[in-house]
C-alpha positions in Angstrom: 89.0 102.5 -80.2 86.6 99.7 -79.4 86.3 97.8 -75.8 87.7 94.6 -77.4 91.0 96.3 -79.3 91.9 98.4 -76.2 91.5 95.1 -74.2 94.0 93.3 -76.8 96.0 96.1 -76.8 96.8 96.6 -73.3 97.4 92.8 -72.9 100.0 93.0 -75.4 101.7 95.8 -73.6 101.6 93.8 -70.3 102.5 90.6 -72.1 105.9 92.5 -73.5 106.8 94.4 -70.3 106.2 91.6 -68.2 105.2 91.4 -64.7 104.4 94.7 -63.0 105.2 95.0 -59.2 101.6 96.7 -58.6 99.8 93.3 -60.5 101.9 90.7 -58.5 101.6 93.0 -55.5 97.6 92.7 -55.7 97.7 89.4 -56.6 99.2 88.1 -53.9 96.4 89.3 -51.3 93.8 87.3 -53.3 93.1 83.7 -52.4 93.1 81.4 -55.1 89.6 81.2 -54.8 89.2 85.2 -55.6 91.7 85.4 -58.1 89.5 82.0 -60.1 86.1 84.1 -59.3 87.2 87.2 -61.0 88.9 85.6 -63.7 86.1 83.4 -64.3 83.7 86.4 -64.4 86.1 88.1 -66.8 86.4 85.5 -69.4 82.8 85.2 -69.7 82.7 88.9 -70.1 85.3 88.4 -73.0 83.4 85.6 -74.5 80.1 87.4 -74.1 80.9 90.2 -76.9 78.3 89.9 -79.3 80.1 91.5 -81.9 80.1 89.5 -85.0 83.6 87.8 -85.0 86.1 88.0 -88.1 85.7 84.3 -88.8 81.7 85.3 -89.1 78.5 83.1 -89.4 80.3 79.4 -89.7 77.0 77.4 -88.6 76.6 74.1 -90.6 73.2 72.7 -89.5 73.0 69.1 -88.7 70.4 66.8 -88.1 71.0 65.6 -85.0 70.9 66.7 -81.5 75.4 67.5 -81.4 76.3 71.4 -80.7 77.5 72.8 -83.3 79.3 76.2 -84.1 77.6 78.8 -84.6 80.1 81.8 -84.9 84.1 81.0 -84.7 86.7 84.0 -83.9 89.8 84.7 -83.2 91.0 86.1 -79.8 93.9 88.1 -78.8 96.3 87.9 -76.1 99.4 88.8 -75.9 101.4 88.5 -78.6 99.6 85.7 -80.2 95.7 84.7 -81.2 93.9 81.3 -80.8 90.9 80.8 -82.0 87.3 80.5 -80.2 83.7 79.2 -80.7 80.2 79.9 -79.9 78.1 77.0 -80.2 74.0 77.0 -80.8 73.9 76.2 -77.2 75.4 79.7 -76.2 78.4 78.0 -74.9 81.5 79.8 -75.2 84.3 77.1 -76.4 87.8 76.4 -77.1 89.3 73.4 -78.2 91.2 71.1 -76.5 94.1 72.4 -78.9 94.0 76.2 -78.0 93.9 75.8 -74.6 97.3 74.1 -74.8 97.9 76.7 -77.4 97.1 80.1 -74.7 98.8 78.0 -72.4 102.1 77.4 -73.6 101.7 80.7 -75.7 101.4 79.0 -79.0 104.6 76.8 -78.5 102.5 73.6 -78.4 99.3 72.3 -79.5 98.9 68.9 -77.5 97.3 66.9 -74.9 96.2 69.2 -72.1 96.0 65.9 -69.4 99.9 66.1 -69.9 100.1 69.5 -69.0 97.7 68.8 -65.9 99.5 66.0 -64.8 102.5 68.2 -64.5 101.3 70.4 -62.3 100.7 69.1 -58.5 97.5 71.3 -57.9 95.6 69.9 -60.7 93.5 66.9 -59.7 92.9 64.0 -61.7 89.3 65.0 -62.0 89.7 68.9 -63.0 88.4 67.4 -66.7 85.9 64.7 -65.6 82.4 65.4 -67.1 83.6 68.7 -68.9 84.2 68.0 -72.4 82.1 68.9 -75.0 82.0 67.3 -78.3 80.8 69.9 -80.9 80.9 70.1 -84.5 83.5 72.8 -85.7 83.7 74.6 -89.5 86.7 73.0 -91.5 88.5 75.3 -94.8 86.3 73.4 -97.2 82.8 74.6 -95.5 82.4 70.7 -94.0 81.7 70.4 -90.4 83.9 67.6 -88.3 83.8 66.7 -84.5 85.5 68.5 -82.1 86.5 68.2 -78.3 86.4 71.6 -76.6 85.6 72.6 -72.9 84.0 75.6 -71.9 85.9 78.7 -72.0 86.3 79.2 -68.5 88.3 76.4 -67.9 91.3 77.8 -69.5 91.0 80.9 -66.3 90.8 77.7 -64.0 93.9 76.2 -65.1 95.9 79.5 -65.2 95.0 79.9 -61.8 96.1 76.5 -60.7 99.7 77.5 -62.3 99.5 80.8 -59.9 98.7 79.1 -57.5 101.4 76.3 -57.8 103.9 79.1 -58.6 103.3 81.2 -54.9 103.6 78.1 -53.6 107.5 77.3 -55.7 105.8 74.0 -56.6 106.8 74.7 -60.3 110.3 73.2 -61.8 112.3 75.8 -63.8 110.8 74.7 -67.4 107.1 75.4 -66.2 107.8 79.1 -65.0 107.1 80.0 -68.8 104.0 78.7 -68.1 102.8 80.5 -65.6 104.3 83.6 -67.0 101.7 83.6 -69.8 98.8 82.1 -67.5 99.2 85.7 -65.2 98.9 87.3 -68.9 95.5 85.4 -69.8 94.5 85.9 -66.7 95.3 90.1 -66.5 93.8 90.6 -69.9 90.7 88.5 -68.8 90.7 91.4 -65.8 90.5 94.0 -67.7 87.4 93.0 -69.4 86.1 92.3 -66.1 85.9 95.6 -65.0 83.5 96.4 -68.3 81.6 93.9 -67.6 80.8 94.7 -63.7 80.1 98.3 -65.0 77.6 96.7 -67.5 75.9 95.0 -65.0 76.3 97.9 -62.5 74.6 100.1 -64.7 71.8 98.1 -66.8 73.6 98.0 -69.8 74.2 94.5 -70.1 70.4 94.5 -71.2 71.9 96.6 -74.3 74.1 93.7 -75.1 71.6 90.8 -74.8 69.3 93.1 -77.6 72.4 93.1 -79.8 72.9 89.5 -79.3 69.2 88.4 -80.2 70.3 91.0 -83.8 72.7 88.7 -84.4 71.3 85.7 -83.9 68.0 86.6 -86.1 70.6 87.9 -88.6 71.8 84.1 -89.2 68.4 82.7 -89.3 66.3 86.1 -91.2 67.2 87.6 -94.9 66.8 91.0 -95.4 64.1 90.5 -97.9 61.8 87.3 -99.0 63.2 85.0 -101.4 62.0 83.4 -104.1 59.2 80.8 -103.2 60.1 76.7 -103.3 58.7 73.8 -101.7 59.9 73.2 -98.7 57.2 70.9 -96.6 57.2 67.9 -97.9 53.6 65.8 -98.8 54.3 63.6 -96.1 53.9 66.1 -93.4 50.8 66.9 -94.5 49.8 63.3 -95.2 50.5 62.4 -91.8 49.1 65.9 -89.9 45.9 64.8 -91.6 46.0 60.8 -90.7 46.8 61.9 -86.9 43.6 64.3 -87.1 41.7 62.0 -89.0 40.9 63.8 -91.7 41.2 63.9 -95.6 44.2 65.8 -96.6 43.3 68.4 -99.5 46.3 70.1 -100.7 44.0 72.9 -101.8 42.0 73.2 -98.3 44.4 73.1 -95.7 43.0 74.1 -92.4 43.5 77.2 -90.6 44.8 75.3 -87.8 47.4 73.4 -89.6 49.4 77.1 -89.4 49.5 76.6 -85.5 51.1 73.3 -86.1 53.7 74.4 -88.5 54.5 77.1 -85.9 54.4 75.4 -82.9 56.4 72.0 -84.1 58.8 73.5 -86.6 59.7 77.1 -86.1 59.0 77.8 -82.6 60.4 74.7 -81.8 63.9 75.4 -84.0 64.0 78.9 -82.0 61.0 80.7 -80.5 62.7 84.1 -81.0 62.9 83.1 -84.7 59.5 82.5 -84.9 58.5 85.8 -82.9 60.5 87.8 -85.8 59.0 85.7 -88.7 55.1 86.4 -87.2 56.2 90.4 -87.6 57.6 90.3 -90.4 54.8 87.9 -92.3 51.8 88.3 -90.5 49.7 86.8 -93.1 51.5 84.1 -94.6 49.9 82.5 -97.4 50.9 80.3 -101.1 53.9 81.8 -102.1 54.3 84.0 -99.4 55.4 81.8 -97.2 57.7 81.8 -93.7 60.7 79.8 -94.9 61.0 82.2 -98.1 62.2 85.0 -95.3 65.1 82.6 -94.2 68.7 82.3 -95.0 70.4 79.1 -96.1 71.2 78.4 -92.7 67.6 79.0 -91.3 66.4 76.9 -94.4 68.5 73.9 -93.5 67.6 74.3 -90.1 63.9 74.4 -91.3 64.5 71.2 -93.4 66.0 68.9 -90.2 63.2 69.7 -87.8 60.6 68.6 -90.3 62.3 65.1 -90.5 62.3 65.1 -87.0 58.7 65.5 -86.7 57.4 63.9 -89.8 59.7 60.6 -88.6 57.9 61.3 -84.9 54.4 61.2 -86.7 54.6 58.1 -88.3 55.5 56.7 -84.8 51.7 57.8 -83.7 48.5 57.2 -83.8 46.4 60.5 -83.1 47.2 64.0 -82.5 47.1 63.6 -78.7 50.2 61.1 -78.6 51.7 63.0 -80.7 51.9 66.2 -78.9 52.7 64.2 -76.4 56.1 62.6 -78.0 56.9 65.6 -79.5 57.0 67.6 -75.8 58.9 64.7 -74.8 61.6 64.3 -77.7 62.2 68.3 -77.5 61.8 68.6 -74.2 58.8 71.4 -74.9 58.1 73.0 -71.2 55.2 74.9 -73.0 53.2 71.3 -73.8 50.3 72.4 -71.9 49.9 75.8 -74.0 50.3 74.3 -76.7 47.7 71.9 -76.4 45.2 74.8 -75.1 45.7 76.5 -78.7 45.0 73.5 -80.9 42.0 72.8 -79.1 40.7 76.6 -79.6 40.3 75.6 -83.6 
């Protein structure tokens, strides 16, 4: 039995037998502060599996700078599942509808300010500056905006129910609510004990190698693909104006590989490029880069050449160029960069 089912498993049990004496007996000689820490620490750990989910690859690729899913799943605790996101941003997400959901164990699917505002040890500002807007995967394979905060928040809030529970702050109708926040918040714990033994004993490195497997597996096919055009004649058109040159679709120059490199796949995902300049060392007509990529990768491929094509036209010469482009993607390798060109 895998880490994750044994950790759904044994919530389910806790979630039906109800508090034990030995977990509120514990719990009550943590501060709130310890009991958010660990829980915290736990829910990462949960959200941290890398493991591709049963909802799979859901990535639409957009082209502009919004998060978007990456991988959606469905998590387990007690007797009922909610679902859960990963964004391209390696945030772990839920929506603003299944945090009510774990909440109020699937009973209600609302605002989650009303459910704050009920509770005396929430402040006004527990939300302020946390939600993310993200686009999530809809049936039909479209991608629409979603609000979601990060996963962790959803341990924060449980606590604050604990909390306001020890203290007999809560009115009779909110007890169920705190019932099934100590339930997140035990199964969250359990994980949290794999993941301090992870750390404890290195392999947490394990698990950040599976996760870069993963992430090439959405971007890398297993073999190349047929070939099509994929740069347009503009990019080339304007990579020669900027250099001053006359563009010759038949003698491009060495260099120009650098560029495509540099400003579209590194830029997209420098682990993506490292895997595509293994697995085609020698790219050439036909035997191109973007003919190893996935759908995904491809659309993903497509955007960032708008991006820069529509950033060339804004310059004059290669120089301001580089210079826009570090700027627009925020490149903290600029200065390399610039090195390399000037070494053709």
């Amino acid at each position: 039995m895998s880490e994750k089912s044994e950790a759904s498993e044994a919530a389910r049990k806790l979630s039906k037998l109800g508090a034990k004496k030995g977990g509120r007996a514990r719990a009550s000689v943590l501060t709130a502060g310890e009991r958010t820490e660990i829980a915290k620490k736990a829910a990462n750990a949960r959200w941290s599996k890398t493991e591709e989910p049963s909802g799979g690859l859901v990535a639409t690729a957009t082209d502009d700078a919004t998060p978007y899913s990456l991988f959606r799943g469905t998590l387990e605790i007690g007797d009922f599942s909610f679902e859960c996101h990963v964004l391209n941003t390696h945030e772990r997400v839920l929506t603003q509808r299944e945090v009510v959901r774990a909440l109020t164990g699937g009973r209600d699917s609302g605002n989650l300010s009303r459910y704050l505002q009920a509770n005396p040890l929430a402040g006004d500002d527990l939300l302020e500056g946390r939600t993310i807007q993200f686009r999530a995967p809809t049936p039909s394979g479209a991608a629409n905006m979603a609000t979601g905060y990060d996963a962790t928040i959803l341990v924060e809030i449980c606590d604050l129910y604990l909390s306001a529970r020890d203290q007999k702050l809560l009115k009779p109708n909110q007890q169920h609510l705190a019932r099934m926040a100590e339930t997140i918040v035990r199964a969250c714990a359990k994980v949290g004990i794999i993941a301090l033994i992870d750390e404890a004993t290195g392999y947490q490195k394990i698990r950040a190698k599976r996760a870069l497997q993963v992430k090439l597996q959405a971007f890398i096919a297993d073999d190349m693909q047929e070939w099509a055009k994929m740069f347009p004649d503009d990019f080339w058109y304007e990579l020669a104006r900027l250099e001053g040159v006359r563009y010759s679709p038949r003698n491009r120059p060495l260099r120009w590989g650098k560029y495509v490199m540099a400003f579209v796949y590194d830029a997209i995902d420098g682990d993506v490029g490292k895997e595509l300049r293994e697995i085609n060392p020698s790219p050439r007509h036909r035997r191109n880069h973007h003919q190893w990529l996935k759908e995904f990768g491809r659309e993903k491929v497509n955007n960032q050449i708008q991006q820069v094509i529509a950033i060339m036209k804004l310059c004059d010469d290669m120089s301001e160029f580089r210079s826009k482009f570090a700027r627009v993607f925020k490149k903290t390798s600029g200065e390399q960069l610039q090195l390399d060109f000037m070494e053709d």
